[in-house]
C-alpha positions as CSV (number, residue, x, y, z in Angstrom):
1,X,0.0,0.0,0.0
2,X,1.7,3.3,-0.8
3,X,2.4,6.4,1.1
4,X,-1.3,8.2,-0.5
5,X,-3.6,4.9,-0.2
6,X,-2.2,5.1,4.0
7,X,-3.5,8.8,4.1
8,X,0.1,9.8,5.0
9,X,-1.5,11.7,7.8
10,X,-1.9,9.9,11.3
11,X,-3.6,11.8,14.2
12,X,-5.8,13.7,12.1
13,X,-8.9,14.9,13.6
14,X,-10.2,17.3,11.3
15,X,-12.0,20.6,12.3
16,X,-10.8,21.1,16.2
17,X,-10.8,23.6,18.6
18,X,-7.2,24.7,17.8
19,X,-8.2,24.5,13.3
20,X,-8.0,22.5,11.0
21,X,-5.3,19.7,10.0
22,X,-4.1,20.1,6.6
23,X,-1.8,17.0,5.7
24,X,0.8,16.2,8.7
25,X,0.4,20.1,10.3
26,X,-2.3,21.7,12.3
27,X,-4.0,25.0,9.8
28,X,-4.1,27.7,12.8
29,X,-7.7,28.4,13.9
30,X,-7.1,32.1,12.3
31,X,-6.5,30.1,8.8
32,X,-9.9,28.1,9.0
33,X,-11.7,30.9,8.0
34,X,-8.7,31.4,4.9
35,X,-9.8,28.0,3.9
36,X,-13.6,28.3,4.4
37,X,-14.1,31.5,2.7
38,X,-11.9,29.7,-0.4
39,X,-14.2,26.9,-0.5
40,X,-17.5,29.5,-0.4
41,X,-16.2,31.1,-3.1
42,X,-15.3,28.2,-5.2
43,X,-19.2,27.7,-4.8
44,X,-20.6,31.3,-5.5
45,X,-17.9,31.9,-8.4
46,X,-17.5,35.4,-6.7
47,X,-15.5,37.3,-4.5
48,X,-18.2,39.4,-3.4
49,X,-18.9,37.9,-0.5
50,X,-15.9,38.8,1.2
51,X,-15.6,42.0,0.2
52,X,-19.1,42.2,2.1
53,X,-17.9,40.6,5.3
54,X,-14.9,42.7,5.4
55,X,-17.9,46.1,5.7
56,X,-19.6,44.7,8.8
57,X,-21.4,47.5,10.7
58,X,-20.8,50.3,7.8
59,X,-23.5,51.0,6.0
60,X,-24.3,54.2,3.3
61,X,-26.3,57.1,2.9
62,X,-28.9,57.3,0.8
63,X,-30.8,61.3,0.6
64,X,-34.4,61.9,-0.3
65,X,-34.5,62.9,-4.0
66,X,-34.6,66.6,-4.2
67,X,-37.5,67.8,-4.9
68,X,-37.6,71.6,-6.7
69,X,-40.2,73.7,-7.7
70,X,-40.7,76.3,-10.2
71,X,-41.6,79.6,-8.8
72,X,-41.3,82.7,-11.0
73,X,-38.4,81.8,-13.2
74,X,-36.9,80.4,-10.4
75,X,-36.0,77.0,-8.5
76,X,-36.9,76.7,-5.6
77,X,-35.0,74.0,-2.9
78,X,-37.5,72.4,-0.8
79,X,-34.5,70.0,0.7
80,X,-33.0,72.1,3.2
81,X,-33.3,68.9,5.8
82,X,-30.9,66.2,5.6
83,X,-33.5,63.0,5.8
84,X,-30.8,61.0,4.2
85,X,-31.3,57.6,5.9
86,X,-28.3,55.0,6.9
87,X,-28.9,51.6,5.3
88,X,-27.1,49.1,7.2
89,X,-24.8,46.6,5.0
90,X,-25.8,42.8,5.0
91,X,-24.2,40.7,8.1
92,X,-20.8,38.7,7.0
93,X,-21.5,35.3,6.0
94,X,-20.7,32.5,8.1
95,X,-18.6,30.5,5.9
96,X,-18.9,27.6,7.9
97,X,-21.8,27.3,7.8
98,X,-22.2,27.8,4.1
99,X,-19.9,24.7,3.6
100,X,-21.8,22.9,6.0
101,X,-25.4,24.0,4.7
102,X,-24.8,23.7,0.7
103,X,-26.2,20.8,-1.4
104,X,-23.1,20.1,-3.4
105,X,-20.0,18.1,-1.8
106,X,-17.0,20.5,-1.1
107,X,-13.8,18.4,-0.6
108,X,-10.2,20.3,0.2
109,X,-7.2,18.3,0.1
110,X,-3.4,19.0,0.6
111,X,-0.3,19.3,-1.8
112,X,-0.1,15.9,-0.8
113,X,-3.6,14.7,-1.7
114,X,-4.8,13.7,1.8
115,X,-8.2,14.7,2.6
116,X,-8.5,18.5,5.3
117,X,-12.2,19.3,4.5
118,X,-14.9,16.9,4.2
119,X,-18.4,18.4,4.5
120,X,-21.8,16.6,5.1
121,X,-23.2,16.9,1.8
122,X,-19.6,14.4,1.3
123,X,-20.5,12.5,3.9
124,X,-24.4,11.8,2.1
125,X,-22.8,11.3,-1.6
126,X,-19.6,8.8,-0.7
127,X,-21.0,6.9,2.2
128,X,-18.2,8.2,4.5
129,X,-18.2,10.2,8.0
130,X,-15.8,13.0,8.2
131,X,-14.1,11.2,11.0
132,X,-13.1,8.1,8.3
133,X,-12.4,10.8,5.3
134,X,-10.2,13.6,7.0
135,X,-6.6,12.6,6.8
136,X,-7.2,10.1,4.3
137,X,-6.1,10.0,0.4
138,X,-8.5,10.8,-2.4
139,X,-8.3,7.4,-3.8
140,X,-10.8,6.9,-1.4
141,X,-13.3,7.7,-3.6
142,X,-11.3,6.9,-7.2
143,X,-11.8,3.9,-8.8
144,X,-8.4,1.7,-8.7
145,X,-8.1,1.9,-12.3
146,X,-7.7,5.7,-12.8
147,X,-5.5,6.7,-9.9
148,X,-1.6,6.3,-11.7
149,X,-3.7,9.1,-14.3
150,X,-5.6,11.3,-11.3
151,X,-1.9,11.5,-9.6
152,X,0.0,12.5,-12.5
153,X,-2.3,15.1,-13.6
154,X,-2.6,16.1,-9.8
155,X,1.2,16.2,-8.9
156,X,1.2,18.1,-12.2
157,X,-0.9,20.7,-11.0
158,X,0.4,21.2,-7.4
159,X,3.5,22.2,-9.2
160,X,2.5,24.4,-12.0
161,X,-0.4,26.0,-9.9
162,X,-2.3,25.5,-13.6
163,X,-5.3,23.9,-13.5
164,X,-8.2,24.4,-16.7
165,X,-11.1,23.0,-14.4
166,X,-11.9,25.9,-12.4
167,X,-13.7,27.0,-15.2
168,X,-14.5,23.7,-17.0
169,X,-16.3,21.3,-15.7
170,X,-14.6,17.7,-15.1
171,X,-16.7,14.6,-15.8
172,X,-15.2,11.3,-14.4
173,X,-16.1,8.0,-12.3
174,X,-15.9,7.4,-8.6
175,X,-16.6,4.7,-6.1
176,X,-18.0,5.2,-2.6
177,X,-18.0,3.5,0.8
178,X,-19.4,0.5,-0.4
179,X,-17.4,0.1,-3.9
180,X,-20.3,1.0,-5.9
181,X,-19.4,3.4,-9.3
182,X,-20.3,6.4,-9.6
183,X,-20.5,9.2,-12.1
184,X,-19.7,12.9,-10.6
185,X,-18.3,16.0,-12.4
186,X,-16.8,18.9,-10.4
187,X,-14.9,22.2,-10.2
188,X,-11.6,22.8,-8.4
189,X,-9.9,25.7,-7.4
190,X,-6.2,26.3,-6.0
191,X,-5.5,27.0,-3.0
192,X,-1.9,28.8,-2.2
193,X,-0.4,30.7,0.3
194,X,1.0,33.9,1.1
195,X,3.8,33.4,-1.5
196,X,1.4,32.0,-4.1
197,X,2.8,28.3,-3.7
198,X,0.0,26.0,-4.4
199,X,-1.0,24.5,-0.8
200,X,-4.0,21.9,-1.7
201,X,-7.0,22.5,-4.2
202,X,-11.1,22.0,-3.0
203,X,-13.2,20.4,-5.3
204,X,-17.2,21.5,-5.3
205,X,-18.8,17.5,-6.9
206,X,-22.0,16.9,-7.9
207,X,-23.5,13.6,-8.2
208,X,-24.2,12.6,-11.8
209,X,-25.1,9.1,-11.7
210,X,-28.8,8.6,-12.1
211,X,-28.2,11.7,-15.2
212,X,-25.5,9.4,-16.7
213,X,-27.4,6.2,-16.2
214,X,-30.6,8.2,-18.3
215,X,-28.6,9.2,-20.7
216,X,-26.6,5.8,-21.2
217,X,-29.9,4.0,-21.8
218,X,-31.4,6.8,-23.8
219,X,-28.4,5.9,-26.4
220,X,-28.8,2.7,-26.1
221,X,-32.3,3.1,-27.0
222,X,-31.6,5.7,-29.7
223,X,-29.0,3.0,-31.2
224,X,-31.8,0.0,-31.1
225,X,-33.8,1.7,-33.3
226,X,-31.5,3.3,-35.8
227,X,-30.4,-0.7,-36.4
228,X,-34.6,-1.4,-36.8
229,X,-34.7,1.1,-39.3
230,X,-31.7,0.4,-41.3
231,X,-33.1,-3.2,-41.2
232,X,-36.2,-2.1,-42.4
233,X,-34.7,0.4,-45.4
């Protein structure tokens, strides 16, 4: 069994009191957010949201439209109150929540490929708790077959900081808990530090299965009778 199919990672415990464990060292608490906020944004395909955390308890001004009059040639200014009005700016978002919340699965994993951020919607799709994923290697949840490919293209990656699926959306096979295939497709995005070295990369998956499944038999069917007809001609 090699280094990635062990985890690489023991004494992980995921989300703590102290942060969050990202490969074989502890993310300080003050980094969680970092991390969260990355994997939000990945989902909302927007950095708005932070800039509207970063406002909390500002707010703008908004005046009364000034209403004139004509009078003899003349305007006249019937605004000499200020009834402008302070509009408060929406709360910051919990980002923790968000992850925790959303539909789609949001997995974060190191340089290294071992598994920091597992949320629930995860936990629903591949069978496993956050307690068995966190610390563990994504060929968890990639079929045996297609791992020498996923790691090449992932090492790859980690190294160039390039990556052409955080705008295209990546279609492949997966297994969960119980070995059964799947079909998902995803987005990723990088993650990097202060230096912009690539640190790990999170993953927003969607289950496809029952889609592909429709549109497997739907060819299938569309095939049977193309070979009626040319049978027929």
């Amino acid at each position: 069994m090699t280094d990635r199919q062990k985890g690489r990672a023991n004494g992980f415990s995921g989300l703590t009191q102290g942060g969050i464990l990202n490969g074989a060292r502890l993310i300080p608490k003050r980094n969680h957010r970092k991390a969260l906020s990355t994997a939000a944004n990945a989902i909302l395909h927007a950095g708005s949201a932070a800039s509207i955390a970063g406002r909390r308890g500002s707010g703008y001004r908004r005046s009364s439209t000034r209403r004139t009059e004509r009078a003899g040639g003349k305007d006249n200014d019937n605004n000499d109150n200020d009834d402008s009005e302070e509009i408060p700016m929406p709360e910051p978002i919990d980002y923790a929540q968000l992850v925790a919340a959303i539909g789609d699965a949001i997995v974060i994993a190191d340089a290294r490929g071992a598994i920091t951020l597992w949320n629930p919607a995860a936990q629903r799709m591949f069978g496993y708790t956050e307690a068995e994923a966190l610390g563990q290697s994504l060929d968890l949840i990639i079929p045996e077959r297609l791992r020498a490919r996923h790691w090449q293209g992932y090492d790859k990656t980690m190294a160039t900081g390039i990556t052409r699926y955080g705008s295209e959306l990546l279609k492949v096979p997966a297994i969960d808990k119980d070995g059964k295939a799947m079909s998902i497709a995803f987005t990723v995005a990088l993650l990097k530090d202060a230096a912009g070295t690539v640190t790990g990369i999170v993953a927003v998956i969607r289950d496809e299965t029952v889609r592909f499944q429709q549109e497997r038999a739907l060819k299938k069917r569309l095939a049977e009778l193309e070979s009626q007809v040319g049978e027929q001609a």
